[in-house]
N, C-alpha and C positions, 0 to 999 in steps of 0.2 A: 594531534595527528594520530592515527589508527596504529596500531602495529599488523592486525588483520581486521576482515572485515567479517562483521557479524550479520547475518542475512536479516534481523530480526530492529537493528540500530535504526536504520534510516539515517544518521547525519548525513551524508555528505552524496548517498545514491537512495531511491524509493527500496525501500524492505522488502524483500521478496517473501519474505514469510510475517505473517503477522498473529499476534497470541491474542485466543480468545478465549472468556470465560463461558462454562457450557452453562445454558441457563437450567438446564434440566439435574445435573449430577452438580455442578462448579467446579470441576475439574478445566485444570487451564491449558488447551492444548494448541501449537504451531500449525496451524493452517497456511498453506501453501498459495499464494497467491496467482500461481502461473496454472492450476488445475481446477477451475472452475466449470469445467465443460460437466465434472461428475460428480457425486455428492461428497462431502468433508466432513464425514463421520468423527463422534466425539470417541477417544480413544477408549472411552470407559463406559458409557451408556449406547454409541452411539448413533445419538440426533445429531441431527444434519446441521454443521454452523456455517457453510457457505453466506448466507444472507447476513449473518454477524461478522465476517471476515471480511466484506466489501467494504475499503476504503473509500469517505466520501472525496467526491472530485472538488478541487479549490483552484484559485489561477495562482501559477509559480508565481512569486516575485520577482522572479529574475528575467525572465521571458512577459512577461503578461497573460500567457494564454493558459485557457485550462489544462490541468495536469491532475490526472486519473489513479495517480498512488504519488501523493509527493513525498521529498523528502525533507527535513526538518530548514534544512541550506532554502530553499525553493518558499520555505513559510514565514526565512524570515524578512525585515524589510532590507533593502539593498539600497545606496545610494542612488539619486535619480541618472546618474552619469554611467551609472555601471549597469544598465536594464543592455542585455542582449539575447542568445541566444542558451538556450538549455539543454546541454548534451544528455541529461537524462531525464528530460521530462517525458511521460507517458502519455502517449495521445489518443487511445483509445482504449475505450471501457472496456473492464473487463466481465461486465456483465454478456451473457451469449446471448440473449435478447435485444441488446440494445447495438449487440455488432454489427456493422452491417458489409 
């Protein structure tokens, strides 16, 4: 069990911030998963890591449906008894193209 929660963990809710390596410089920076509308400059050169910072969508385990930033609970297998609902699964992309 957590003492707090780290935006960056994933166990137990989707990561609101996810860390990426710049491909340009390799500096590792916390890109923001809720600000996708504008570009996610590398803090040291930069280039834009928005396209590296999109988590791929996968179906929760606990729910069955797909889930748009899971979290690590959601990935893993669950008894067949215990499949219900997903109080934090993410239902829509966070791609702005793909939003409709």
């Amino acid at each position: 069990m957590c003492w707090s929660c780290n935006p960056i963990c994933g166990g137990c809710r989707p990561p609101r911030k996810r860390p990426v390596k710049c491909p340009e410089c390799g500096m590792f920076n916390a890109v923001d998963l809720e600000h996708f509308s504008e570009p996610n400059p590398c803090s040291k050169c930069g280039a834009d890591l928005t396209e590296l910072a999109l988590p791929e969508p996968v179906v929760c385990t606990i729910c069955g449906e797909v889930c748009y930033n899971s979290c690590r609970k959601g990935r893993t297998e669950q008894p067949d008894d215990a499949r219900g609902t997903c109080q934090v699964r993410v239902a829509k992309p966070f791609r702005p193209q793909d939003a409709v």
